[in-house]
C-alpha positions, 0 to 999 in steps of 0.5 A, a space after each residue: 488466522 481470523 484474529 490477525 486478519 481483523 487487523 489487516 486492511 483488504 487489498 484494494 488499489 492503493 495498499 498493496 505494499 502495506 498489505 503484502 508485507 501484513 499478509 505475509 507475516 500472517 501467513 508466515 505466523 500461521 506456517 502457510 506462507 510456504 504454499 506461496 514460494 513453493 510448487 505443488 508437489 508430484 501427484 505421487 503418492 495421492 495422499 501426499 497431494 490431497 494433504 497439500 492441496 487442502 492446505 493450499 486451499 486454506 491459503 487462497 481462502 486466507 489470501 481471498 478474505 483479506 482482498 476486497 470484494 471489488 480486486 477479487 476478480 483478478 484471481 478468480 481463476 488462480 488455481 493455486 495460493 502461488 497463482 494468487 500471489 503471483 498475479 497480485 504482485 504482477 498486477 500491483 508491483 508494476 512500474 510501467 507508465 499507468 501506475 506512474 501516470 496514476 501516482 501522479 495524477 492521485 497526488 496532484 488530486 489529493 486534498 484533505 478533507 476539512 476537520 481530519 487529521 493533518 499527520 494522517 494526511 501529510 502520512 498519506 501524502 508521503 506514501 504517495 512521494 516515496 511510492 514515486 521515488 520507488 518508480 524513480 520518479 523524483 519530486 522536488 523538495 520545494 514543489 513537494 512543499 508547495 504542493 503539501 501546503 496547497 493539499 490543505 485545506 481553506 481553514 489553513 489559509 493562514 498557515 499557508 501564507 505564514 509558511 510561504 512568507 519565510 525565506 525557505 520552504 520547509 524542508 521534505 525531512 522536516 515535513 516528515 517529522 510533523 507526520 511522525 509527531 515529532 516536529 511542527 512548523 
């Protein structure tokens, strides 16, 4: 278990999606992914739920090393590995006005820092774009492109003002091939 989760990013605010689908293909890997989909059996006989009960045990304790230290307080007082997961999902899977207001927010802030990747940044600006299309909140392509464009920074000036000189912005799918390395402006 320690191997896979060497390659798992800890569950902090913004990763949940990423790290759910990681954590469950660890667990499913590791025959533990059961003690998150089932209840704990009857009591009757004693052995059979001291064994269950360990090996649920082992299944926090995965879910607890691959969380930050800073989310951990939101499952603290889970009994359960299903407990855990289940108030993890309640937590970050939500879709009422907070997490939107925070998308947006976080979208509208998200600048990129001078000298990084420009794949990993349009990467994590569409992160942002289809998180909020889950939320049905739909941007539009030329906002989307201005608001990309203007994510960059000043040592991009001149591509910015090549870009909005042409006829049309750049199209959303267009913007996502440059992420993936396959297409450029």
């Amino acid at each position: 278990m320690a191997e896979s989760q060497a390659r798992i990013e800890t569950l902090n605010k913004s990763n949940f999606e990423t790290w759910k689908l990681l954590m469950e293909a660890v667990l499913i890997k590791n025959d533990r992914f059961k003690y998150l989909s089932e209840v704990a059996p009857p009591p009757e006989p004693k052995e059979a739920y001291d064994s269950w009960k360990i090996e649920d045990s082992k299944t926090k304790a995965n879910l607890i090393l691959c969380i930050q230290p800073s989310e951990l307080k939101l499952v603290k007082n889970c009994l359960t590995a299903k407990d855990m997961w289940e108030k993890l999902e309640r937590t970050y899977l939500s879709k009422g006005p907070a997490k939107k207001s925070n998308l947006l927010k976080s979208l509208l802030h998200f600048k990129m820092e001078t000298g990084s990747d420009v794949r990993d940044h349009i990467r994590k600006f569409f992160d942002f774009i289809d998180k909020l299309q889950e939320l049905d909140i739909v941007i539009d392509e030329d906002l989307a492109s201005v608001m990309l464009l203007y994510s960059l920074p000043a040592n991009f000036e001149t591509f910015r003002v090549a870009i909005e000189s042409r006829d049309e912005l750049p199209k959303l799918d267009m913007l996502r091939s440059v992420r993936r390395g396959r297409g450029h402006f």
